[in-house]
C-alpha positions in Angstrom: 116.7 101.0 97.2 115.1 97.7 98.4 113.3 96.2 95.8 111.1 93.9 98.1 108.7 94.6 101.4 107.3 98.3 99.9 104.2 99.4 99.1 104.3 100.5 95.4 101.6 102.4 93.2 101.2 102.2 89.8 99.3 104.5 87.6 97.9 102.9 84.8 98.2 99.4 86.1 95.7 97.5 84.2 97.6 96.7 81.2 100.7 96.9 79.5 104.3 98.0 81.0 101.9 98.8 84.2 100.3 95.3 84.7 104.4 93.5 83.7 105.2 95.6 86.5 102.5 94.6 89.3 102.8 91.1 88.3 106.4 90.9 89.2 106.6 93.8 92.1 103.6 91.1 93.7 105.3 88.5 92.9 108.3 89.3 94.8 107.0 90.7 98.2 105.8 93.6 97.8 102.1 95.5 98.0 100.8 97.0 95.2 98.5 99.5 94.4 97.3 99.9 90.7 95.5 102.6 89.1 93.2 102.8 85.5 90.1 104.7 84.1 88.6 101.1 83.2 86.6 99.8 86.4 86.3 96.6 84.7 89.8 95.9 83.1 91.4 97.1 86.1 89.3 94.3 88.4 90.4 92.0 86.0 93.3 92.7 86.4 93.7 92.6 90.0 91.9 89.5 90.4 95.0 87.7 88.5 97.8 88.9 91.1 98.2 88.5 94.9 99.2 91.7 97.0 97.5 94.3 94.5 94.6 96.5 95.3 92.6 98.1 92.0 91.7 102.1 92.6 89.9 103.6 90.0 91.3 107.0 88.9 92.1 109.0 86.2 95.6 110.8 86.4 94.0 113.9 84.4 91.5 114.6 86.2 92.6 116.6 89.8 89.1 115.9 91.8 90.1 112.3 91.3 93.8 112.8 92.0 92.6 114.3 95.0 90.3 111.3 96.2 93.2 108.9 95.1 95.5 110.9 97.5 92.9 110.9 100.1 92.4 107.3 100.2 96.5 106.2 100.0 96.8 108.7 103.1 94.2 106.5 104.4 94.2 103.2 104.0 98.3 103.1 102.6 100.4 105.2 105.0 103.1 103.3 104.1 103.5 104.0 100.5 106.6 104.4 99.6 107.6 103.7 96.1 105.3 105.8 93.1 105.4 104.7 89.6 104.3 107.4 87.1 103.6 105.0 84.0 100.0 106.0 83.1 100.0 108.1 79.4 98.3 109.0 76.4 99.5 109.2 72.9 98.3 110.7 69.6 99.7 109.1 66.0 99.4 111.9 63.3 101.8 114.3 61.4 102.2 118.3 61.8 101.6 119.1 58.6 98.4 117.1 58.0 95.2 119.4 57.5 92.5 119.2 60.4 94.7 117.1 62.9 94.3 119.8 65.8 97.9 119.3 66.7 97.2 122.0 69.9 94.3 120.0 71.0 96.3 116.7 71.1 99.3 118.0 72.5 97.0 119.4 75.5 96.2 115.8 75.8 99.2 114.5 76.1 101.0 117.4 78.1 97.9 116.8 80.8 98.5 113.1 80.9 102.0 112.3 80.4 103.5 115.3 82.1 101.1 118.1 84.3 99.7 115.1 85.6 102.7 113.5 86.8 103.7 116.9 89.1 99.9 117.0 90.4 100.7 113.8 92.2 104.3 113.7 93.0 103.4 116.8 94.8 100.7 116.2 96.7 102.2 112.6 97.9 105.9 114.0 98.3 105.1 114.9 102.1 104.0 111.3 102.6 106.9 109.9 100.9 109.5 112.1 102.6 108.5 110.5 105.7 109.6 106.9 105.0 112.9 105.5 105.5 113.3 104.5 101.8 111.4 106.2 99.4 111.3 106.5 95.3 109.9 107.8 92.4 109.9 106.3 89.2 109.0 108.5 86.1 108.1 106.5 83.1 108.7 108.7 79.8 110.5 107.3 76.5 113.4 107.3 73.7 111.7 109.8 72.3 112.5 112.2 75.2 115.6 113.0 73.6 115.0 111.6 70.0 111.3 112.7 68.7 109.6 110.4 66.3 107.7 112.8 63.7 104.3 110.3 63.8 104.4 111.3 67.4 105.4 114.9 67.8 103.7 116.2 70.5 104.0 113.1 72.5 108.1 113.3 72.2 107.7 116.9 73.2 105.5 115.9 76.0 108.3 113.0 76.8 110.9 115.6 76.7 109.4 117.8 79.2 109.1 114.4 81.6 112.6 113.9 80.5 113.9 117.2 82.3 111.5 117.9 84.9 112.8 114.3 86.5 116.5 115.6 86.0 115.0 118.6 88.3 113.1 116.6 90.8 116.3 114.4 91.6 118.7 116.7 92.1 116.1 118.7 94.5 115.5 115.3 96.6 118.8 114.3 96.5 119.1 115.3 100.3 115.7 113.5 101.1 115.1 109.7 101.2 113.3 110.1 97.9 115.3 108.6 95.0 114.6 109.5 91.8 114.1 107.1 88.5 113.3 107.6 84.7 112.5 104.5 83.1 113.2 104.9 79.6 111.8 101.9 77.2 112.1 101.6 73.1 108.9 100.7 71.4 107.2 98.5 73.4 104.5 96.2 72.1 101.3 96.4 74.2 97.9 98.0 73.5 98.8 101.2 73.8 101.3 101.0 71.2 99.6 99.4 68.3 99.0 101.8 66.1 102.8 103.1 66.4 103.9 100.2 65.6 103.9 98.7 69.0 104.1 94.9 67.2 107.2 95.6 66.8 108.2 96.5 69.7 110.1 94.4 73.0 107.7 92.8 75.1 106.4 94.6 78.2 108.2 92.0 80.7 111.3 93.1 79.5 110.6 96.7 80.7 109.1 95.4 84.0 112.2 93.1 84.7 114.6 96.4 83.6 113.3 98.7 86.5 113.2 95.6 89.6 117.0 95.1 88.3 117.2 99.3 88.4 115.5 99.7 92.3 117.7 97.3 94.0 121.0 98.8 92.5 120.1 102.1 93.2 120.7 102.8 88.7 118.4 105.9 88.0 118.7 106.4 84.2 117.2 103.2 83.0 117.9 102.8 79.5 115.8 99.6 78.7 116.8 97.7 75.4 117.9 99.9 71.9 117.1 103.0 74.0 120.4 102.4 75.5 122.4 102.7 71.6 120.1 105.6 70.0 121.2 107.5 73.3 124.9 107.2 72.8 123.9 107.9 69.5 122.0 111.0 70.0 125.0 111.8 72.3 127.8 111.7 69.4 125.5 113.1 66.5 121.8 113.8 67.1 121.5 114.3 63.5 122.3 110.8 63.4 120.1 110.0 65.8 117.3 111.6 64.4 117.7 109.3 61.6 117.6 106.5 63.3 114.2 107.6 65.1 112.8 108.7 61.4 114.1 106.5 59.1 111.9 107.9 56.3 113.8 111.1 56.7 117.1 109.3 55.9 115.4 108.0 53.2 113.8 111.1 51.5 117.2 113.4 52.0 119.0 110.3 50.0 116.9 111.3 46.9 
């Protein structure tokens, strides 16, 4: 997959992994398209980078997926690349009183998941009519090792997880390639009150999937997700300490 000269969308552009990502996609030659809820972050951000157009649009919402899909037909025939990055997450624990655990977990499956088929659906004809095309899903090491302060968004993660396992093995015939990108804690807004201080720096992600494109690597493993996979592969007990370190911690006493 070419890495330059494509027209790329990004859900959930304004900030974060998404904005690392237009930043250097723009930066290298390509046009990109960025998406957000925030009409006024997502200006902001646009006005920074060369080659990126702001759409405001909410990935959970279909009237807007629809208008979003109306105007790319539109004005971006030549789309060709779709990055899936926009989510939502919710820090609690399952066995907390008054959490509404089913209500957050609709959330997050909407978002980070449902969301994600609305549109690869609807702009699959589009894309199947380019020379080069690809999909890039963004889920998480949690979408095969669940952290317990985010329980519904690992479940949510896993079901990204194996419905991009699906979709590239049904496009596998088409000139749509299929990509997970798969960071570790990554420290950006969103992530702050996981942890996300803590986490690898959004650039590092962004750098990760360019590298992935233009040698055609679709399971991108970016930094320790890389190890607690090969963990999770030889014991996911194991692994599922290394996600939950207070776990380890409590069986010890």
């Amino acid at each position: 997959m070419k890495s330059k000269n494509n027209t790329i969308l990004i859900t959930g552009g304004s900030a974060g992994i998404g904005l690392e990502m237009a930043k250097l996609f723009s930066n290298n030659g390509n046009r990109v398209i960025i998406t957000g809820r925030n009409k006024v972050r997502l200006q902001q951000a646009a006005s920074t980078l060369k080659n990126v157009t702001a759409i405001v649009s909410d990935v959970s919402s279909e009237s807007e997926t629809n208008q979003l899909v109306e105007t790319l037909g539109r004005d971006f025939p030549e789309l060709n690349i779709v990055i899936n990055n926009a989510g939502l997450a919710s820090m609690y624990s399952l066995a907390a009183d008054g959490v509404n655990a089913f209500e957050k977990a609709g959330e997050e499956m909407l978002t980070n998941y449902l969301s994600i088929i609305r549109l690869n659906e609807k702009l699959l004809p589009g894309l199947k009519k380019q020379p080069a095309a690809a999909i890039v899903n963004v889920s998480s090491i949690v979408a095969f090792v669940p952290g317990k302060s985010i329980p519904t968004y690992s479940a949510s993660k896993a079901a990204l997880h194996s419905y991009t396992q699906s979709l590239r093995i049904t496009l596998e015939d088409s000139p749509v390639k299929v990509f997970e990108l798969m960071p570790p804690l990554v420290d950006t807004e969103f992530s702050q009150e996981i942890g996300g201080s803590n986490g690898i720096h959004p650039s590092v992600v962004a750098a990760d999937l360019y590298k992935a494109l233009g040698n055609d690597a679709y399971d991108i493993h970016v930094g320790n997700t890389a190890d607690i996979y090969q963990l999770f592969r030889s014991s996911p007990a194991e692994a599922l300490k290394a996600m939950n370190p207070e776990v380890e911690v409590a069986a010890s006493n």
